[in-house]
C-alpha positions as CSV (number, residue, x, y, z in Angstrom):
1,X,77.8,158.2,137.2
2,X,80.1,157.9,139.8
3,X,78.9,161.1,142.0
4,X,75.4,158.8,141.7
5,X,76.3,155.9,143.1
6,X,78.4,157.7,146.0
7,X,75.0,159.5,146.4
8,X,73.0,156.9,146.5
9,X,75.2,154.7,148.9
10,X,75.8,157.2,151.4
11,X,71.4,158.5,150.9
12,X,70.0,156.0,153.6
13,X,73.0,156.7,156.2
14,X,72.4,160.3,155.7
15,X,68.5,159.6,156.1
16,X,68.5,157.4,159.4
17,X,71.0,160.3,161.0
18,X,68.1,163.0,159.9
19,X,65.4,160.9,161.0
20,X,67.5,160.2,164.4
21,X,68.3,164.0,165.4
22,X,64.5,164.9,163.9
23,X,62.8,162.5,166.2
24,X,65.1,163.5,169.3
25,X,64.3,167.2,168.9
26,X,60.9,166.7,168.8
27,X,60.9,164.5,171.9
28,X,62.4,167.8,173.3
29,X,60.2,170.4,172.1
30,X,57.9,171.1,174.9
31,X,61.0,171.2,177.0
32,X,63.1,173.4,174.9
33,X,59.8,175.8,174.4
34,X,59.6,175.5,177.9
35,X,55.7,174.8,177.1
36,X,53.5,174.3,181.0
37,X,50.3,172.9,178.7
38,X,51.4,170.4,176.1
39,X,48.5,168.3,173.9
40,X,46.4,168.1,177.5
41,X,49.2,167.3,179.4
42,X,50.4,169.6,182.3
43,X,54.1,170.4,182.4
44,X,55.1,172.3,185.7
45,X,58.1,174.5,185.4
46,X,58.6,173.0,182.0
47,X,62.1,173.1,180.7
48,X,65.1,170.6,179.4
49,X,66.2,169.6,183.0
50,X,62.8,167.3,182.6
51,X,65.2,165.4,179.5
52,X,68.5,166.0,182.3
53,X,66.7,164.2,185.3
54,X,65.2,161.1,183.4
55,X,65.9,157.5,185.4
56,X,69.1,156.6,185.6
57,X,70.9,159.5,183.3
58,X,72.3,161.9,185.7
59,X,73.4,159.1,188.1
60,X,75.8,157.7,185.6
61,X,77.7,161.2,186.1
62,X,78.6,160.7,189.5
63,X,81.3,157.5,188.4
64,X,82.3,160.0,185.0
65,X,83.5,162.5,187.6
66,X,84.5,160.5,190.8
67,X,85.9,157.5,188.7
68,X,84.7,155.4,191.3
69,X,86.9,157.2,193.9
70,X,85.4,155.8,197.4
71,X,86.3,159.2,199.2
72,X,85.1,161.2,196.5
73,X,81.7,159.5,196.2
74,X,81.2,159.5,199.9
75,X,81.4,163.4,199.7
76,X,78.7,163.4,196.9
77,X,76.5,160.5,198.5
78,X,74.8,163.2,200.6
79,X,73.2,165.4,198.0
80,X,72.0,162.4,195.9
81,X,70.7,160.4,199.3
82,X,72.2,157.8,197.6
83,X,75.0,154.9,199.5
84,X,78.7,155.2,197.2
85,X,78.6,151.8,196.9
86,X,75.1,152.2,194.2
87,X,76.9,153.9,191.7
88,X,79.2,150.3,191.6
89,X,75.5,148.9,189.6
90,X,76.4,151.7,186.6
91,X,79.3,150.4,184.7
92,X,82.3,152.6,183.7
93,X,81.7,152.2,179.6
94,X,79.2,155.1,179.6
95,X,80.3,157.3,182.5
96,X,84.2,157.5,181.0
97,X,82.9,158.3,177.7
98,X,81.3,161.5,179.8
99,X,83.9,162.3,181.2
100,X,85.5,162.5,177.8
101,X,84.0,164.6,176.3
102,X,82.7,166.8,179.4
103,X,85.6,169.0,179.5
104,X,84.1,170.4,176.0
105,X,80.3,170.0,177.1
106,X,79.8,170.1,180.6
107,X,78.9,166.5,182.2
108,X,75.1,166.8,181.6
109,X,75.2,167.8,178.3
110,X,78.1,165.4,177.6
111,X,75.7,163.0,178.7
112,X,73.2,163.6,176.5
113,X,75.9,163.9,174.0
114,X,77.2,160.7,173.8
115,X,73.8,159.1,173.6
116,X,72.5,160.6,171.0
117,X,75.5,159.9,169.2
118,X,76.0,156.1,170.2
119,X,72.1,156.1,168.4
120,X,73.3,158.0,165.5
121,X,75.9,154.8,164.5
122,X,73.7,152.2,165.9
123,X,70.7,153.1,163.3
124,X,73.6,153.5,160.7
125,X,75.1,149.9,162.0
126,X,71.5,148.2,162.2
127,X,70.8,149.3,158.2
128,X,74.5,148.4,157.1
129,X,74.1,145.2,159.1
130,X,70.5,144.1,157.3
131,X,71.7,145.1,154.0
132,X,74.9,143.0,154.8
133,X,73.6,140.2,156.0
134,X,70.6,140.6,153.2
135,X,68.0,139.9,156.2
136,X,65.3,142.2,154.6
137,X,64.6,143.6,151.5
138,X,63.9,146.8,152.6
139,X,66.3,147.9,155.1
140,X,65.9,151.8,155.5
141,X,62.5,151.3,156.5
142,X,63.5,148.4,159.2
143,X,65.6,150.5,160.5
144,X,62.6,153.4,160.8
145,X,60.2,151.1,162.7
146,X,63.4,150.0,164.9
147,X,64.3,153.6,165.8
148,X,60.8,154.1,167.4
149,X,59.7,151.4,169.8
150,X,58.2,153.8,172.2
151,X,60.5,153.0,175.1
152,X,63.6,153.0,173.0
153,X,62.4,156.2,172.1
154,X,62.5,157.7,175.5
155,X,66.1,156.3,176.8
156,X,68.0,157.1,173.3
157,X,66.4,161.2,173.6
158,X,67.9,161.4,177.4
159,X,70.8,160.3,179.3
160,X,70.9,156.3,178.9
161,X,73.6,153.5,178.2
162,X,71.1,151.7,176.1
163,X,71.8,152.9,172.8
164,X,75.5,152.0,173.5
165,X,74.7,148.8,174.9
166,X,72.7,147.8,171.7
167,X,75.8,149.3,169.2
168,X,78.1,147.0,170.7
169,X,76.0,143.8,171.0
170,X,75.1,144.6,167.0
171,X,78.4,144.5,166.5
172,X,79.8,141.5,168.3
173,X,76.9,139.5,166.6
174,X,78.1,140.8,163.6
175,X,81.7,140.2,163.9
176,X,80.9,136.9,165.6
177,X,79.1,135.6,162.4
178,X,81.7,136.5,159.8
179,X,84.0,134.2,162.4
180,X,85.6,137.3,163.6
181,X,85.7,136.2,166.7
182,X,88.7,138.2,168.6
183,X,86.7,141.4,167.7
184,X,83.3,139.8,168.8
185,X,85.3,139.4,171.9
186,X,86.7,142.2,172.1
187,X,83.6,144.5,171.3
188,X,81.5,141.9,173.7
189,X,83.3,142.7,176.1
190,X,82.7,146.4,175.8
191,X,79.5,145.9,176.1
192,X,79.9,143.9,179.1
193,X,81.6,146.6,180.7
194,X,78.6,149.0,179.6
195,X,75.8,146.8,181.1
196,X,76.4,143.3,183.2
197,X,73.6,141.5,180.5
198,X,76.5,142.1,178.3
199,X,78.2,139.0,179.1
200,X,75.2,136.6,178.3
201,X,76.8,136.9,174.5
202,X,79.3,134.3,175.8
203,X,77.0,132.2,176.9
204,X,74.9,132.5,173.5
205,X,78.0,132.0,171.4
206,X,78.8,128.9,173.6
207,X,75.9,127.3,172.3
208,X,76.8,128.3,168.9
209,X,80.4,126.5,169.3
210,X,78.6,123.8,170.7
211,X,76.7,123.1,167.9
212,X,79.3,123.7,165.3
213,X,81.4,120.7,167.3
214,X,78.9,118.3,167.2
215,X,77.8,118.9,163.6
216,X,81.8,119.3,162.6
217,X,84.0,117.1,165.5
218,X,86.7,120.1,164.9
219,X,87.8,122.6,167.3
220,X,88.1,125.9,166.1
221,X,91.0,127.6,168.3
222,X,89.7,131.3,167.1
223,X,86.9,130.4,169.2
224,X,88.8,131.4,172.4
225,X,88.7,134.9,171.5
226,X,85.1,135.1,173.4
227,X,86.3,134.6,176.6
228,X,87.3,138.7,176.0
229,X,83.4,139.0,177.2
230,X,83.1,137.7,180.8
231,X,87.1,139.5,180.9
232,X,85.2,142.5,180.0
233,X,83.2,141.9,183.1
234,X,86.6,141.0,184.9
235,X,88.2,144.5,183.9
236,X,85.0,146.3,185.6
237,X,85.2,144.0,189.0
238,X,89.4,145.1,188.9
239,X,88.4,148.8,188.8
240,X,86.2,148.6,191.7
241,X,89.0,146.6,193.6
242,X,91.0,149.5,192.9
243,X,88.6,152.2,193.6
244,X,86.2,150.3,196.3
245,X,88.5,148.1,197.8
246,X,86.2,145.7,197.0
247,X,86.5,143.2,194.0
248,X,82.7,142.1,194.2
249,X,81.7,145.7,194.3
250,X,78.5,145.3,191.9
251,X,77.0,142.6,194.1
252,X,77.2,144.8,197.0
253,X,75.8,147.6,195.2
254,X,72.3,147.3,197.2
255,X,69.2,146.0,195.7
256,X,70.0,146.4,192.2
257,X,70.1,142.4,190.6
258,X,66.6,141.7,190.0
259,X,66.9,138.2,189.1
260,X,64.6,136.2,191.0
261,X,62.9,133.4,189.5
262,X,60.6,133.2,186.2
263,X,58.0,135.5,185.4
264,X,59.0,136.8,188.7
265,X,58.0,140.3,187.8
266,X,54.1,139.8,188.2
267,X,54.2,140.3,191.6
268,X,52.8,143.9,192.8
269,X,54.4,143.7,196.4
270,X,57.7,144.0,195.3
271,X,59.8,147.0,195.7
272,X,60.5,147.3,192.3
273,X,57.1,146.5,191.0
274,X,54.5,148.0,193.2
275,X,51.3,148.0,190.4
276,X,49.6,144.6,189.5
277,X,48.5,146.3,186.2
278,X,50.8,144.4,184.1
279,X,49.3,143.2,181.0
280,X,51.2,144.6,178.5
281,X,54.6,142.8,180.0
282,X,52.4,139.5,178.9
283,X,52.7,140.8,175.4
284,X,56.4,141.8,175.6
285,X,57.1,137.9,176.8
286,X,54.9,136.9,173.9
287,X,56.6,139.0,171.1
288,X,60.0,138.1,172.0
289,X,59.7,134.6,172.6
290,X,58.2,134.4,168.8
291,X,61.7,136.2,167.8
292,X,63.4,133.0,169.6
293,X,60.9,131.1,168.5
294,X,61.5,132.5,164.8
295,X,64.8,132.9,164.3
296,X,65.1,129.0,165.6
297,X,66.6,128.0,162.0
298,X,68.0,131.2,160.8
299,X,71.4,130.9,159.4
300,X,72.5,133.8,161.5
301,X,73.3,131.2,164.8
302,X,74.6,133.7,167.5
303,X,71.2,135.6,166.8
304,X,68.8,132.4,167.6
305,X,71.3,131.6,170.5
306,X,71.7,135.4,172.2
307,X,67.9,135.9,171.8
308,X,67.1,132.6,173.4
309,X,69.4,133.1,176.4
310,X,68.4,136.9,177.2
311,X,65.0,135.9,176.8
312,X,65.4,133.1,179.3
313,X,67.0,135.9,181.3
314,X,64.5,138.6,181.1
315,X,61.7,136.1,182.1
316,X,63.9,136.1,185.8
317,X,63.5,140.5,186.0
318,X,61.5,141.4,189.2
319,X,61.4,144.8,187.7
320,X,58.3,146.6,186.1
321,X,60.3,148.0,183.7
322,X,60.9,145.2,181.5
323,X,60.3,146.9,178.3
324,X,63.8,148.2,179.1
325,X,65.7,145.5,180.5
326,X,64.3,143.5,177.4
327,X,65.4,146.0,174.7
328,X,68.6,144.0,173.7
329,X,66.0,141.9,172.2
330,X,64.2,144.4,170.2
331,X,66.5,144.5,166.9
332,X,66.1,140.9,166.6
333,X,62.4,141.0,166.4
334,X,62.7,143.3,164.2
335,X,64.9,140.9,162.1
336,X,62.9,138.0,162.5
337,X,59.6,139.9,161.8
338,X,60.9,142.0,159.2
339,X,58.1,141.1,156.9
340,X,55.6,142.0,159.0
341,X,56.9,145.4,160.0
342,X,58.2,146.6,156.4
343,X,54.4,145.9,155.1
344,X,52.2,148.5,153.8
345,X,49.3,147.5,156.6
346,X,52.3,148.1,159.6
347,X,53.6,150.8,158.1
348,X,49.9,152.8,158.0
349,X,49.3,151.8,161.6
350,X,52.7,152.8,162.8
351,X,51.8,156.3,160.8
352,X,48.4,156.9,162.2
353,X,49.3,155.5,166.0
354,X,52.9,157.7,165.8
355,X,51.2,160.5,168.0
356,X,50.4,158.1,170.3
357,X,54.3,157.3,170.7
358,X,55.1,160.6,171.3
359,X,52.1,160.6,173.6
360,X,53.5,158.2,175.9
361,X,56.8,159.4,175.9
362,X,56.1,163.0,176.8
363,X,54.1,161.5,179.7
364,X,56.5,159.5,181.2
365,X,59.4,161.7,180.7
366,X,57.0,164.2,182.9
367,X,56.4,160.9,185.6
368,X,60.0,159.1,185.1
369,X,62.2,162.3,186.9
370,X,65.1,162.2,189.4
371,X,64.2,164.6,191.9
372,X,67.5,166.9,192.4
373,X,67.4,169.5,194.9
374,X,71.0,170.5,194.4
375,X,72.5,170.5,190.8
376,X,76.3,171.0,191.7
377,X,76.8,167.1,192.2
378,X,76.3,166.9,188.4
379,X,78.0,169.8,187.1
């Protein structure tokens, strides 16, 4: 009886870990097989570097070997054509958990490494968390449909801090609503360090404490313990005043803050933007303001208050890419529309159009590459 249970509560971490490397490996194959003709696309010198060289991967190994070093990165800054003060927009979380575990790897694998592994506890947190919290009645399969948002799918099967960036925020949501709130501090502030957007968590949770003060007229000291997420943010600027010489390195980074003003990225004449064939960023702004709009009286207050301030946030991106600078918001659609997307209807779309994900991502792993003349930079 006992040997079932264990079995049985350890089944869906065990699944979501299978169904994470599975997934990855096959958003490999072609590479690995080193396949030139792949379901109609065309694959020139096919082979895994296409996974190594994926936007922004690679460039997130300069800091994990320089640590920032100015004189260091001005002797790599040549064979990536790239100023040493751009690497100051990649934040250290990712690149010193490279170089950790490069001596063993090698910094490219390391890279790809680490991802795949921050994915590997972020589907097990996102199940334990909806089972926890009891925000769906079926959480394994949740967690399925969360695992395969087609750009989600491309940065967790490469070199990306996403995967990271979404553990952490999980868990200083998670922490923050069982009024843990030095740890959702402390882990917001990790993930602060791992991407800037990190520190709008303080901002949501100071909307949550605001609201608990005027429903309750008490002060809550423990409260305090989120101002570990803008430190987190403090600790970063401190390295680069070490490293750089220069406290405010991120903002001198070049042109790497896209916030403009809103709906600023439907403009084609921007840098960043260049296409005016945007319709499908029209849907992303509708789906996630419906998850604010949804989870405006869920009991779960730092998730109504985080979505509606990173959605106020994404609508200021002058970036195309906004299915990626938006992701954060992702598992809390899926929360809020966890009906919808556990149903038997979704669940037969999601089947039939699941080649169609894996479409996509092989083509824009193809498009979406680095070009690297000279690999020593990242070895």
């Amino acid at each position: 009886m006992f040997k079932n249970k264990f079995f049985l509560a350890i089944y869906p971490y065990f699944t979501v870990t299978l169904i994470i490397i599975i997934s990855t490996f096959t958003v490999w194959l072609p590479f690995l097989l080193k396949i030139g003709s792949w379901l109609g696309l065309s694959i020139d010198s096919s082979n895994f570097l296409y996974v190594y060289r994926q936007y922004d991967g690679p460039l997130y190994i300069i800091p994990a070997k320089t640590l920032y070093n100015f004189q260091s990165l001005e002797k790599i800054a040549p064979y990536v054509s790239l100023s040493p003060r751009y690497f100051a927009a990649h934040l250290p979380l990712y690149p010193f958990l490279i170089r950790l575990f490069a001596p063993l790897l090698g910094y490219l694998k390391s890279m790809i490494f680490v991802n795949l592994s921050a994915t590997v506890l972020l589907g097990i947190f996102f199940f334990f968390l909806v089972k926890k919290l009891r925000l769906s009645d079926h959480p394994l399969i949740l967690t399925i449909v969360f695992l395969f948002l087609p750009r989600f799918l491309i940065v967790r099967s490469t070199g990306a801090p996403e995967s990271l960036f979404l553990l952490l925020i999980l868990l200083s949501l998670f922490f923050f609503e069982k009024e843990k709130y030095l740890l959702a501090g402390l882990v917001g502030g990790l993930a602060t360090m791992t991407k800037s957007p990190g520190v709008l968590l303080f901002f949501g949770y100071s909307l949550v404490i605001i609201e608990k003060f005027i429903k309750n007229k008490k002060i809550n000291w423990r409260w305090l313990g989120i101002i570990l997420i803008p430190a987190g943010l403090l600790v970063v600027f401190a390295i680069y005043g070490i490293q750089y010489k220069d406290f405010l390195a991120y903002f001198h980074s070049g042109d790497n803050i896209h916030l403009t003003f809103p709906f600023a990225v439907f403009n084609y004449k921007k840098m960043w933007i260049g296409t005016a064939w945007l319709e499908e960023i029209v849907f992303y702004f509708f789906f996630y303001l419906l998850t604010v709009i949804s989870l405006r009286r869920a009991k779960e207050r730092s998730f109504f208050y985080f979505s509606l301030v990173f959605f106020l946030a994404v609508t200021f991106v002058q970036h195309r890419d906004i299915s990626r600078y938006s992701l954060p918001l992702w598992p809390l659609c899926c929360i809020a529309f966890q009906r919808n997307l556990t149903s038997k209807k979704f669940l037969l779309a999601f089947i039939i159009l699941l080649p169609a994900i894996y479409l996509y991502t092989w083509n824009m792993m193809i498009y979406n590459v680095i070009p690297v003349a000279d690999w020593s930079p990242f070895l």
